[in-house]
C-alpha positions as CSV (number, residue, x, y, z in Angstrom):
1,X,199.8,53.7,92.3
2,X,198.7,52.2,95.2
3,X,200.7,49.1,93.7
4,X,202.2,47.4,97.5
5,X,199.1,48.5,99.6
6,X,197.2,46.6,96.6
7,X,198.9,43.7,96.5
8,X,199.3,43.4,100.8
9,X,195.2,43.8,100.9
10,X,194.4,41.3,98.1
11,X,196.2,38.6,99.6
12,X,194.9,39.2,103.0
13,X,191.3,39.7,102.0
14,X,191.8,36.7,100.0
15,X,192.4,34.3,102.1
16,X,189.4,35.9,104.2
17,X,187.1,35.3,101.2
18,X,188.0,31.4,101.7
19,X,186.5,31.2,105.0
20,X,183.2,29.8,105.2
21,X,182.3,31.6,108.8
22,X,184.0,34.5,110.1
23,X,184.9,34.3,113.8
24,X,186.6,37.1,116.2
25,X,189.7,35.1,115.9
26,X,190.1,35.1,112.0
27,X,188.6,38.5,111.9
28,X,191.7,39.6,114.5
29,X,194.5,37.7,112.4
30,X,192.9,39.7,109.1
31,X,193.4,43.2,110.8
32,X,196.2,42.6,112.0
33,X,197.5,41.8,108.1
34,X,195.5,45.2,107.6
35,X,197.3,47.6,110.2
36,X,200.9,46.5,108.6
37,X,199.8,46.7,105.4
38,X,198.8,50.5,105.8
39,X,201.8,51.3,108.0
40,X,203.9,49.7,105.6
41,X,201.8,52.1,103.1
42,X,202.9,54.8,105.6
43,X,199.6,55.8,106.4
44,X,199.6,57.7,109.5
45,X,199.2,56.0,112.3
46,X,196.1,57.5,113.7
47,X,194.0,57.0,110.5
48,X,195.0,53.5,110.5
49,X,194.1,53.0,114.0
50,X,190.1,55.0,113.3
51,X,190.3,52.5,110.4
52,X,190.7,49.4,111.9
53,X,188.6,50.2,114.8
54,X,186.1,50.7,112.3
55,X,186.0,47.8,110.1
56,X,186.8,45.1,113.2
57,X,183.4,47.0,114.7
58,X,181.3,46.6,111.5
59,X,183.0,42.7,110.7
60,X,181.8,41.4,114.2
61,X,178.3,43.1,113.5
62,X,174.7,41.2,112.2
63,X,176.0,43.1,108.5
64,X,178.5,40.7,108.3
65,X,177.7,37.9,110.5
66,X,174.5,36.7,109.1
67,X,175.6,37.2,105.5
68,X,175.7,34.3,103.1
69,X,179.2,35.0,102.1
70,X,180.8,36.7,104.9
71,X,184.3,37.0,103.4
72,X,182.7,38.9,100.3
73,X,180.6,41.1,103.0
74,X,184.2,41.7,104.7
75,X,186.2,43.3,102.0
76,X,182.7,45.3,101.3
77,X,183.3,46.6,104.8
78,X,187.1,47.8,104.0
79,X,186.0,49.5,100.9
80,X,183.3,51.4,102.5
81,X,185.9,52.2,105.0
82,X,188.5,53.1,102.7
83,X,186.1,55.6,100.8
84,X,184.8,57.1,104.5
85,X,188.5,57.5,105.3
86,X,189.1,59.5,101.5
87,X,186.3,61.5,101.8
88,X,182.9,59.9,100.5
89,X,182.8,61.4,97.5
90,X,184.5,63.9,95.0
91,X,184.3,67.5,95.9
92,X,184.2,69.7,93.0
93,X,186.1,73.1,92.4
94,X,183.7,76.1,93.8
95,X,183.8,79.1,91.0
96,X,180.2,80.5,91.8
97,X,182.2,83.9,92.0
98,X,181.8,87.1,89.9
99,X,184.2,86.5,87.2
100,X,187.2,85.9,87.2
101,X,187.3,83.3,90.3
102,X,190.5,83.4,91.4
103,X,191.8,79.9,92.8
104,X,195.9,80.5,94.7
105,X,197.8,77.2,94.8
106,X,200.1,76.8,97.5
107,X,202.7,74.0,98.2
108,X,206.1,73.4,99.1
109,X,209.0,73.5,96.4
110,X,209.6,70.3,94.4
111,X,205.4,69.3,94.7
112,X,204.9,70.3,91.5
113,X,203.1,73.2,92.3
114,X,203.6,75.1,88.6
115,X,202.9,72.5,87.0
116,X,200.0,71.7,88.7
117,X,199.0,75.6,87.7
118,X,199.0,74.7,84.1
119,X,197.3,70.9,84.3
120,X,194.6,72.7,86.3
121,X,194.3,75.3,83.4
122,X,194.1,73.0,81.0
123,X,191.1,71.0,82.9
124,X,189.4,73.8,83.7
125,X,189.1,74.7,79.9
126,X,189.0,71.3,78.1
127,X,186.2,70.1,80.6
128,X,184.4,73.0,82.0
129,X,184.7,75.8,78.7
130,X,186.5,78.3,80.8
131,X,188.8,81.3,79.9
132,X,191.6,80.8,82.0
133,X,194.5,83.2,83.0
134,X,197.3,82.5,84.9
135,X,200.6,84.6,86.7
136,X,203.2,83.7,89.1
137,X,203.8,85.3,91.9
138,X,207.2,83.6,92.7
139,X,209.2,86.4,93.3
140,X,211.9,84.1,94.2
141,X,212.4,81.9,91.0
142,X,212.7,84.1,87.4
143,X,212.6,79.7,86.5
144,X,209.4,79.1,87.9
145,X,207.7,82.7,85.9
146,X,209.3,81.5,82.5
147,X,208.3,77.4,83.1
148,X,204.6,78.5,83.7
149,X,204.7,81.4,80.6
150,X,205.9,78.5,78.8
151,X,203.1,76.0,79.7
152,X,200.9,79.1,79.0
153,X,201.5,79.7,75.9
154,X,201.6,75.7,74.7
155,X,197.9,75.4,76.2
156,X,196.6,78.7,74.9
157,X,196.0,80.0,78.5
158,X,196.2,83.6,79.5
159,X,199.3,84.5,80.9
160,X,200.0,87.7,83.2
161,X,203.8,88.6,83.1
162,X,205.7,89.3,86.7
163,X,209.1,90.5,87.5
164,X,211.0,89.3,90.5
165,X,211.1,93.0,91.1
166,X,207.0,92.9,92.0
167,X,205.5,92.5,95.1
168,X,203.2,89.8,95.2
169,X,200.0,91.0,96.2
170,X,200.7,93.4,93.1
171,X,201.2,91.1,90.7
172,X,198.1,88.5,91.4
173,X,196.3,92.5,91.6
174,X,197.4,93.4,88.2
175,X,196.8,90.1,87.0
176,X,193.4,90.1,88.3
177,X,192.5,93.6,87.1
178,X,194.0,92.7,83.4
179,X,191.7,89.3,83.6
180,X,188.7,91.5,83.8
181,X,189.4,93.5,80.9
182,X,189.5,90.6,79.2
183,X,186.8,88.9,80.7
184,X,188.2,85.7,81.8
185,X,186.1,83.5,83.7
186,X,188.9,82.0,86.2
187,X,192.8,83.4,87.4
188,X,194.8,81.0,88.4
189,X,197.7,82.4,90.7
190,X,201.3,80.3,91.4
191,X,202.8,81.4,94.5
192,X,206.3,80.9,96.0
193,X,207.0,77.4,97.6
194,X,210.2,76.9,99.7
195,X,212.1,73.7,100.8
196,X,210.4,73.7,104.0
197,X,207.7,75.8,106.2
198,X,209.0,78.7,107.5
199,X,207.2,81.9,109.0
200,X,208.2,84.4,106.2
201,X,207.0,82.0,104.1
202,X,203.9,82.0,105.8
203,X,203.7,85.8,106.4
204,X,204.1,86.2,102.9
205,X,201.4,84.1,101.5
206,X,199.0,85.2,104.1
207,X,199.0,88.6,103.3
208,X,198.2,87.8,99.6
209,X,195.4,85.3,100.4
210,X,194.2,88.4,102.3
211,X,194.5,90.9,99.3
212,X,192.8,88.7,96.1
213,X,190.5,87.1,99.1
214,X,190.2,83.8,96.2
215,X,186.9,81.5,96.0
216,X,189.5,78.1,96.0
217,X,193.1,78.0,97.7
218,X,194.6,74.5,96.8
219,X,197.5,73.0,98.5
220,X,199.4,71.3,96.1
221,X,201.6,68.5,97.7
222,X,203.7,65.5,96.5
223,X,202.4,62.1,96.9
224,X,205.4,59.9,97.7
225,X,206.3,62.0,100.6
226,X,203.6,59.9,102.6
227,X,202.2,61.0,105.9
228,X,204.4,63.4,106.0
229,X,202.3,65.4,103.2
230,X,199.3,65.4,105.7
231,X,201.4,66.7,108.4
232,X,202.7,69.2,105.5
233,X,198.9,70.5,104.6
234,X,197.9,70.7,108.3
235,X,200.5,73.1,108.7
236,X,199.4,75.0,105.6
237,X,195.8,74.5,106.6
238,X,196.2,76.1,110.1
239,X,197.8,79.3,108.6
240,X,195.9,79.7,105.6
241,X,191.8,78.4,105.0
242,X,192.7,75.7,102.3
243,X,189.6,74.7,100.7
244,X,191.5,71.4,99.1
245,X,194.5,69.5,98.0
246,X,196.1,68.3,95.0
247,X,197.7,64.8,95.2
248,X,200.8,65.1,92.8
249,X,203.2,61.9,91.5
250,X,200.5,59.7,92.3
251,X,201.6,57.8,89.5
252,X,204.8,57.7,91.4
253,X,203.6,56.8,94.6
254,X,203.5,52.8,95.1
255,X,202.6,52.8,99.1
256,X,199.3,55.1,98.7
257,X,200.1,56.7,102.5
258,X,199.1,60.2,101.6
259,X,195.9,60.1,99.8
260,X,194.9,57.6,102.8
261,X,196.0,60.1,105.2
262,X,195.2,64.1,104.1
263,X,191.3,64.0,104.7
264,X,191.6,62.0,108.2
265,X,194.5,65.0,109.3
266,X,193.3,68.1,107.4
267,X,189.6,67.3,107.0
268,X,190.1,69.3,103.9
269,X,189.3,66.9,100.6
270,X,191.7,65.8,98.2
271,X,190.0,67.3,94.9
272,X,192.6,66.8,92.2
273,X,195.5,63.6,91.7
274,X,198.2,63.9,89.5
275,X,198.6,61.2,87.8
276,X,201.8,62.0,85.7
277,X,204.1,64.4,84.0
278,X,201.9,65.6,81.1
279,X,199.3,68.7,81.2
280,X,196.9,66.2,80.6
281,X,197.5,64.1,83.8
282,X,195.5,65.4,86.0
283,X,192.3,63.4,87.3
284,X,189.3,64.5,90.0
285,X,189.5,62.4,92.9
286,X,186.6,59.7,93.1
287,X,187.0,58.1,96.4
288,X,185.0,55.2,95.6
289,X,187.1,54.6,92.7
290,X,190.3,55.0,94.2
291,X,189.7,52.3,97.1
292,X,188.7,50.4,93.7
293,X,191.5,50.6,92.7
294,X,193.5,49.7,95.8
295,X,191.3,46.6,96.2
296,X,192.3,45.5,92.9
297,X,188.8,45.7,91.9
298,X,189.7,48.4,88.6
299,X,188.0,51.6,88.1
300,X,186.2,51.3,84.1
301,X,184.1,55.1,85.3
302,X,187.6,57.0,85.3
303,X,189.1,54.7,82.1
304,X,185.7,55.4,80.0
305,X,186.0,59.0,81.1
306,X,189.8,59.2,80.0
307,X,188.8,58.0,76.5
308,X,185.9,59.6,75.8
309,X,188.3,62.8,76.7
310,X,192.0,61.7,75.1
311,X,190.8,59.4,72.3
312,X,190.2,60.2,68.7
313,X,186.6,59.4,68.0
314,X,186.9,60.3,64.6
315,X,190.1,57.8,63.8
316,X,188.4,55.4,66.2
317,X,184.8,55.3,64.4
318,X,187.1,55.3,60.7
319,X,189.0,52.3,62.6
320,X,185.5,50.8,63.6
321,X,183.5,51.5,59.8
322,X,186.8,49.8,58.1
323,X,186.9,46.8,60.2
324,X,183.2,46.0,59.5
325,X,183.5,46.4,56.1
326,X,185.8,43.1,56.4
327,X,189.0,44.8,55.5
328,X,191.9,44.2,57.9
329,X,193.7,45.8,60.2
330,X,197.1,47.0,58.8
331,X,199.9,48.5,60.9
332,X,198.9,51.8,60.1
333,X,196.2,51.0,62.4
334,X,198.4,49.7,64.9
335,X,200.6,52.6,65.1
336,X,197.7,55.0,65.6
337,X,196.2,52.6,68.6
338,X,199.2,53.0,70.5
339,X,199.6,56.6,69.9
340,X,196.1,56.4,71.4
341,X,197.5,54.5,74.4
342,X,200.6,56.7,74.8
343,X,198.3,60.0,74.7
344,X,196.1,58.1,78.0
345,X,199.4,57.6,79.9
346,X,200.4,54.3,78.3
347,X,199.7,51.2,79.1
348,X,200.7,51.0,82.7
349,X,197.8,53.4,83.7
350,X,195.3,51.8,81.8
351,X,196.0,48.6,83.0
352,X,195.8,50.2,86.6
353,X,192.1,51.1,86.1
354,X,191.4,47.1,84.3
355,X,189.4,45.1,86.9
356,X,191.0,41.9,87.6
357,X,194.7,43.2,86.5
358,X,195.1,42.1,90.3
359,X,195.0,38.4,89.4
360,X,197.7,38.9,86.4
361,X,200.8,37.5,88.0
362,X,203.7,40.2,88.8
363,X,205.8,39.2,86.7
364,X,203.9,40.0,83.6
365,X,203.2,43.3,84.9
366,X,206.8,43.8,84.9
367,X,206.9,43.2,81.5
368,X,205.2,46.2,80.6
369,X,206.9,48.9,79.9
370,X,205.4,52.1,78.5
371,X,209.2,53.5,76.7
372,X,208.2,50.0,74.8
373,X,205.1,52.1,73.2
374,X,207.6,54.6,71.4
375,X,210.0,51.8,70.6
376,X,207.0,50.0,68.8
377,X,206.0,53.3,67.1
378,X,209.7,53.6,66.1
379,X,209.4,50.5,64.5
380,X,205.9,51.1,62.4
381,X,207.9,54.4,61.1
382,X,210.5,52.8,59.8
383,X,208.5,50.6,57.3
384,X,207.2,51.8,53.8
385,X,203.5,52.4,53.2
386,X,203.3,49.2,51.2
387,X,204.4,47.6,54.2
388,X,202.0,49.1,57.1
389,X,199.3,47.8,54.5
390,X,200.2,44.5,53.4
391,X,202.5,42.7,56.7
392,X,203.1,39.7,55.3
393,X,205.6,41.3,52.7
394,X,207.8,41.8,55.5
395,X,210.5,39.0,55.3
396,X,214.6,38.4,55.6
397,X,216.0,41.4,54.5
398,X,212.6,44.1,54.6
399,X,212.8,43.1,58.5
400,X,216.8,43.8,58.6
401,X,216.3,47.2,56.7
402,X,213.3,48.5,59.3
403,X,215.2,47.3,62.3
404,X,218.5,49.5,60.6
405,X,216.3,52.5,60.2
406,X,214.5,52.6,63.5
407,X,217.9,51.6,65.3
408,X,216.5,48.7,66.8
409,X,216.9,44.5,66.7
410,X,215.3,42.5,64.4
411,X,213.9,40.9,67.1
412,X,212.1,44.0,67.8
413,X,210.3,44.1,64.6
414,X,209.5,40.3,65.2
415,X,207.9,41.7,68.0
416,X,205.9,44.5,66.9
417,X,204.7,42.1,63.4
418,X,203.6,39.4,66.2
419,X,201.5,41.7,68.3
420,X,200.4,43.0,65.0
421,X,198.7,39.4,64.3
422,X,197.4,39.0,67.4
423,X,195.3,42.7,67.5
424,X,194.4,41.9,63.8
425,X,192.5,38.8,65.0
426,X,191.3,40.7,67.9
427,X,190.2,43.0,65.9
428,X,187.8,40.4,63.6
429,X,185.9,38.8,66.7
430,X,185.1,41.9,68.6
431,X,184.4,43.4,65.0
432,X,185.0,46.9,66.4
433,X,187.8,49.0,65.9
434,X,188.1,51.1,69.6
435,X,190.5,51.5,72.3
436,X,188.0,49.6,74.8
437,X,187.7,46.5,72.7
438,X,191.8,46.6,72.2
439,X,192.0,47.2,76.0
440,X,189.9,43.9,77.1
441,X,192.3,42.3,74.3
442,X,195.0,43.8,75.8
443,X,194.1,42.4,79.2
444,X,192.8,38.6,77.4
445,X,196.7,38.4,76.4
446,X,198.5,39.2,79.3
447,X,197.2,36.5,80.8
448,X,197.6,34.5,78.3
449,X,201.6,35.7,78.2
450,X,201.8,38.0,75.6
451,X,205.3,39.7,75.0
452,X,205.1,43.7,75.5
């Protein structure tokens, strides 16, 4: 995410940081590298203008002037700027509402809309303890009814069935009414999306908005469609009283154009990002850590957050009481760490939120690849218990036989017995078996040019 805007930015404010007095000269040359970097982002063109104006005010101020390191106090500036420009601060969902609160999601087709339905199901009962129902009223796609009865039911959410036969307003009624009986605290309702805005479209979802009258209606739009998703929610947001948005394929997304865009246009905040395909991947957005993020600088709040949610504490404080005890660790541990990592969105994403993963040269970012993770797993699998616990049995033809079983090289298990080594001394100096201490190893040899 954000990976081109990052990189543009870093350099630029890099060179910046070099300079031992800023003058309106240097200061004009750095925006300039700033307005094509955001266009090139396809941020639209008006936010980037209220954004430069902004900063170049602030830059030729006393804030920056008469600080000892003006170069620093400059890319302060931008990310103050950059949060302003996303909103200031994370706004949460509203469900002070007589049960159940009913939240509609509306979006184009293709945004991700029903999936969005279920992620946000999911949150809403892992984080916040809340019965959850949902129901689509997508008269228009039987696929789209069956996708989200299907997500229901593998997240143990309510679901309300509908026909294509239904009106609408009907079935979000009946689901509404049934969600009472049952007591549910919150009713999530899908509505139809089409392939562009058109008035029946509109018509349509008006007149249900106007029936259920819901506490939160969320536009849920794709990410990689740029400015044009602002455009896309303004249009939404002028026909119906959106109270947010939901940033989808974030993870997708390496220009950044929309989530720099939405608030500016809409002035409705951006209170979800999607940050992949699994019902887990779905994220509050923190402006403050997302222009973090973009300026390279990490964003450790969100990565603690995702472990204390995803990770096993009870493997990881096993993993932690065995390694203190002085007994090593075997690739049975290995194997469970990057289960761990697969489970947060593999390594990719985690190295996203690292501070200082800027510096690591692009080429070794390359390198990662997170279908390696299932590859490694593969690999583990394929070896005998005796062998997860004692590595060093694995020679000539125990390496051929794993790398038969598993399908793979035997330079793949050469591989996998290498990075084995190197966590297992990892492992002894930080003396603490948990994902953050294998993460700050993980980012220790990267630099240092270890294969992934």
């Amino acid at each position: 995410m954000f990976d081109n805007l990052s990189e543009r930015l870093g350099k630029t404010l890099k060179n910046l940081k070099g300079q031992g007095r800023l003058t309106e000269e240097n200061i004009k040359e750095t925006m300039r590298e700033v307005r094509m970097a955001l266009l090139e982002a396809d941020v639209a063109l008006p936010v980037v203008t209220a954004f430069i104006d902004q900063v170049k005010e602030r830059a030729l101020g006393k804030e920056v002037q008469t600080s000892l390191n003006p170069g620093q106090a400059m890319i302060k500036v931008v990310q103050t700027e950059l949060v302003k420009v996303m909103g200031e601060a994370n706004e949460g969902l509203n469900l002070k509402a007589n049960p159940p609160a009913i939240i509609l999601m509306a979006g184009l087709q293709g945004a991700g809309k029903t999936t969005t339905v279920a992620k946000l199901g999911r949150w809403l009962q892992t984080t916040q303890k809340k019965k959850v129902g949902v129901v689509s009223a997508d008269i228009y796609r039987p696929a789209a009814i069956k996708q989200l009865e299907t997500l229901a039911n593998d997240l143990s959410l309510e679901f309300f069935p509908s026909d294509v036969s239904q009106n609408p307003v009907d079935i979000a009624n009946n689901a509404i009414d049934a969600a009472k009986k049952k007591f549910l605290d919150v009713v999530i309702v899908d509505t139809a999306g089409r392939l562009h805005i058109d008035e029946d479209m509109m018509s349509e979802i008006k007149a249900l908005h106007a029936a259920i009258k819901p506490i939160e209606t969320l536009f849920v739009v794709d990410s990689m469609t740029g400015q044009d998703a602002a455009n896309t929610a303004k249009a939404f947001d002028e026909a119906l009283p959106l109270t947010g948005v939901v940033l989808t394929k974030a993870d997708g997304d390496a220009r950044g154009g929309a989530a720099l865009s939405i608030r500016h246009i809409t002035g409705k905040p951006i209170k979800f990002i999607g940050m992949g395909e699994t019902t887990d991947a779905l994220e509050l957005f923190h402006p403050d850590r997302i222009a973090s993020r973009i300026l390279g600088m990490g964003d450790m709040l969100s990565l603690i957050e995702e472990i204390e949610q995803k990770a096993d504490k009870e493997k990881a404080e096993k993993l932690a009481r065995k390694i203190q005890k002085g007994k090593g660790f075997d690739l049975e541990d290995l194997r469970e760490q990057l289960e761990q990592m697969q489970k947060m969105g593999g390594v990719g994403a985690m190295m996203e939120k690292l501070p200082g993963m800027g510096d690591v040269p692009k080429n070794m970012k390359d390198k990662v690849n997170d279908k390696e993770l299932a590859r490694q797993i593969g690999v583990i699998n394929s070896m005998t218990a005796q062998e997860k616990r004692y590595p060093d049995l694995i020679k000539g033809n125990r390496k051929k036989r794993i790398a038969a079983g598993c399908g793979q090289e035997l330079q793949d298990v050469n591989r996998i017995l290498k990075q084995h080594k190197m966590m297992a001394k990892m492992m002894k100096k930080f003396k603490k078996g948990n994902m953050a201490n294998m993460m700050r190893g993980m980012k220790a040899n990267m630099r240092g040019g270890m294969p992934m």
